[in-house]
C-alpha positions in Angstrom: 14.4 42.2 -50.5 13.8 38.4 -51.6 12.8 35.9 -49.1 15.8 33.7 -48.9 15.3 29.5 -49.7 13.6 27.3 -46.6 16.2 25.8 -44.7 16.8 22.7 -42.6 17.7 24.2 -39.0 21.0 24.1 -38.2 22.0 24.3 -34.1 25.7 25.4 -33.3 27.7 24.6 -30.4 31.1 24.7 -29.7 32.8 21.8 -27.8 34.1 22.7 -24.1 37.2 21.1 -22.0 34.1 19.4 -19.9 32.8 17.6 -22.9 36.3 15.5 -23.5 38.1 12.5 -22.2 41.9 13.1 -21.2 42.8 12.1 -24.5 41.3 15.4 -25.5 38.6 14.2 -28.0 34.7 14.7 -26.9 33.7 11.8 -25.3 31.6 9.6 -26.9 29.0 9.6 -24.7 28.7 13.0 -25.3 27.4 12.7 -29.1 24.0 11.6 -28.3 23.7 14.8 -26.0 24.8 16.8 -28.7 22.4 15.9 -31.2 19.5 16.2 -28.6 20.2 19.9 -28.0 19.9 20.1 -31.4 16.7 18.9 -31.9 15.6 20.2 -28.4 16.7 23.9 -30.0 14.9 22.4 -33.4 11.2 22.1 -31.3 11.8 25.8 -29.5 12.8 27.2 -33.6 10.2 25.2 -35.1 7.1 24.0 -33.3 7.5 26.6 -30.9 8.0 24.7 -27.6 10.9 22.8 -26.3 10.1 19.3 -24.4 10.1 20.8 -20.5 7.1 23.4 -22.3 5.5 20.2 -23.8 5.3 18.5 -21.1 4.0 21.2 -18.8 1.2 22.9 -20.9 0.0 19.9 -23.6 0.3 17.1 -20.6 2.5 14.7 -22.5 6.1 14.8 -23.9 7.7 12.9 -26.6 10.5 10.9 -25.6 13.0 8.8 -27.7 12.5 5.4 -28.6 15.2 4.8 -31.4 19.0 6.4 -31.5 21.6 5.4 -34.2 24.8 7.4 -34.3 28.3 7.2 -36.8 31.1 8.7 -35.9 33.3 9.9 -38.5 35.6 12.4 -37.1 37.0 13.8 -33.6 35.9 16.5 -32.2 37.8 18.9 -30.0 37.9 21.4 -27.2 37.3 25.0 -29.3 35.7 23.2 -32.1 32.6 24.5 -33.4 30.4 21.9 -34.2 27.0 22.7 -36.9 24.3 19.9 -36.3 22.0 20.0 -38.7 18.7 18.7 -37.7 16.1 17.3 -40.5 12.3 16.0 -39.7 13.0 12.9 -42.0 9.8 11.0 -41.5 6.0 12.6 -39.6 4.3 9.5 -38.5 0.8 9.7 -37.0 2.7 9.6 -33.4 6.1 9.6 -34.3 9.0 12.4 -35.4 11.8 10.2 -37.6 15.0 13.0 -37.5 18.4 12.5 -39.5 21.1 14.6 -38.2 24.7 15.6 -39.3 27.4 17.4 -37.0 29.6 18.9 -39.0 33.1 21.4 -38.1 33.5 24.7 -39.7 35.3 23.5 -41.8 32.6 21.2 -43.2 34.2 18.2 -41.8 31.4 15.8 -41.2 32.1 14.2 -37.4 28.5 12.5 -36.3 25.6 11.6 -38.1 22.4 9.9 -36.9 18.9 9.1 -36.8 16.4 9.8 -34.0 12.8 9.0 -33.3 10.8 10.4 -31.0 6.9 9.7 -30.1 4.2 11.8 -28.6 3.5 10.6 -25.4 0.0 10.9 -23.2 1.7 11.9 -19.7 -1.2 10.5 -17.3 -1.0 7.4 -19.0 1.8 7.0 -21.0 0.6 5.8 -24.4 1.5 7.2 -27.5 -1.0 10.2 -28.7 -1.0 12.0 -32.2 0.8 14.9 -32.5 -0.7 17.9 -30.8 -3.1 19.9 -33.8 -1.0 23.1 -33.2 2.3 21.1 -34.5 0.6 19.6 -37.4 1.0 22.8 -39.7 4.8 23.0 -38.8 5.4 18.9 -39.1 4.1 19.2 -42.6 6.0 21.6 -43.5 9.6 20.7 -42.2 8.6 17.2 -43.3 8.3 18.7 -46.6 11.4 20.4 -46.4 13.9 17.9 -45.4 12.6 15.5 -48.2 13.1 17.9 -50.7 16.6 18.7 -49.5 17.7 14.7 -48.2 19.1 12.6 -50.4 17.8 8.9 -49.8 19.4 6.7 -46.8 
């Protein structure tokens, strides 16, 4: 059988009565979250190790220091929502992600761009990404800027 085509990673979720306002649309707040679990699922699928895992056995974390969101369309109680999570940038500390959530229909509702940066926990400061990542980074890097179209 053929190895299928590397793809960007692709979290789905489906949108809950507790994630909308009374006008029955997911709150806005709620789009950041979304796109976090994604890339939270996106560590665990890629690198290995979500952020609780991080922080617990490398001694550091890497929180977020830049979040830009659109909104383009609603989303729904019952609507399954694809967000597809690409690393768009590796810096020496830093993790540069575009996402896109889109309906099953293909309907694009959010997209956005994250960075996060590797973070010493005992003191704080930024730290280069830890050497078992490196492989991984590279590679998704890679990936997404052979599948992204410029921004």
């Amino acid at each position: 059988m053929a190895e299928s085509a590397p793809r960007l990673f692709v979290h789905r979720r489906v949108i809950t009565w507790s994630d909308s306002d009374p006008a029955g649309i997911a709150y806005t707040g709620q789009f950041p979250n979304f796109a976090l679990q994604a890339i939270d699922a996106w560590f665990i699928d890629r690198l290995g190790m979500d952020w609780f895992e991080q922080h617990e056995k490398l001694g550091g974390g890497t929180p977020f220091v830049h979040v830009s969101m659109d909104f383009r369309s609603p989303l729904r109680p019952r609507d399954e929502v694809d967000t597809t999570v690409a690393l768009a940038k590796a810096g020496r500390t830093s993790l540069e992600f575009r996402i896109s959530g889109r309906k099953a229909d293909g309907t694009l509702s959010y997209e956005g761009r994250f960075v996060c940066v590797f973070v010493e926990a005992a003191t704080g400061r930024p730290r280069p990404a830890p050497a078992q990542f490196t492989e991984a980074i590279a590679r998704e890097a890679a990936l997404a800027k052979s599948l992204l179209t410029p921004a």
